[in-house]
Every structure is written in structure tokens, then in C-alpha cells.
N, C-alpha and C positions, 0 to 999 in steps of 0.2 A: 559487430556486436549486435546480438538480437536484440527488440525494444524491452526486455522484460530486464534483462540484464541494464540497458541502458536508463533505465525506470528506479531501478533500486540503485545507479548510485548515482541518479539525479536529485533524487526526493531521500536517502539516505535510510533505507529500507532495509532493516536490519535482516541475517541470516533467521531468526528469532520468527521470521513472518516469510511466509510464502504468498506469489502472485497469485491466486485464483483464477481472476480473470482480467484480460484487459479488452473494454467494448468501447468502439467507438461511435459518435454520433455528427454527420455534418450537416444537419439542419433539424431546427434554424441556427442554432449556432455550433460550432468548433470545439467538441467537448470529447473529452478523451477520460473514461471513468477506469480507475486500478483497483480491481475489489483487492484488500488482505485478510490476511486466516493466519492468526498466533498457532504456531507448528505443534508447539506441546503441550500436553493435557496435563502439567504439572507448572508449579511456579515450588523452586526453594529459596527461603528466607532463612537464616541462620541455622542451617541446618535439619529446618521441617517440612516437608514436603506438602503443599497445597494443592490439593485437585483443583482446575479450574472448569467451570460452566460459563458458556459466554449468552447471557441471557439480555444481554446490549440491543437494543435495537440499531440497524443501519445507520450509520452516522455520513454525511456528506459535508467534506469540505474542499474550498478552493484553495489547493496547495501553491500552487502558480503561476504566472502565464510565460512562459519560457520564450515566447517570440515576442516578449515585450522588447526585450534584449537584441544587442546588437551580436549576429553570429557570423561563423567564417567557413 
């Protein structure tokens, strides 16, 4: 399984969103950043189509640390 696959169904990364990119950093610390990018340029809500703008600025959060855990 490549990490991109392995990434979306760690973190539960819906079809809805695609990886851009995945950049890694190992100093100073052990950090592993997964950009996403909402796939469609519409959202439908009861049957009316919404164009979306993503006018968001970058948001960064710490999802999880996966080797807090014990693995096999």
C-alpha cells in the first residue's frame, strides 16, 4: 500500500478530497505535513447547486502521533 493510500484510511480522508501533497521534515522534529484539496467546485444542498471559492487561509493541525501507540 503506498503512504497516500495508507494516509487516507489512517486519518479517514474521504474520496471528497484529494492528497496534494505529502512533505516531509526530520529536523528538528519528526513531522510529516498532508496538504488536502476538496475535489469539487460545487457543493449540492437540497437539490441546489453551490459553486464553491475556497478563500480559507492554510489551516495546520495535529491529527496524531501514530507511534505513540504500540505496533506490530
Amino acid at each position: 500500500m503506498e503512504f497516500a493510500n495508507f494516509s487516507r484510511d489512517m486519518l479517514g480522508i474521504t474520496t471528497e478530497f484529494g492528497i496534494v501533497n505529502i512533505k516531509t521534515e526530520e529536523s528538528p522534529d519528526k513531522v510529516i505535513e498532508i496538504h488536502l484539496k476538496y475535489l469539487s467546485s460545487s457543493y449540492t444542498k437540497e437539490g441546489v447547486s453551490y459553486k464553491l471559492y475556497d478563500t480559507s487561509p492554510t489551516r495546520k493541525r495535529q491529527h496524531l502521533r501514530w507511534f505513540d501507540y504500540k505496533y506490530y
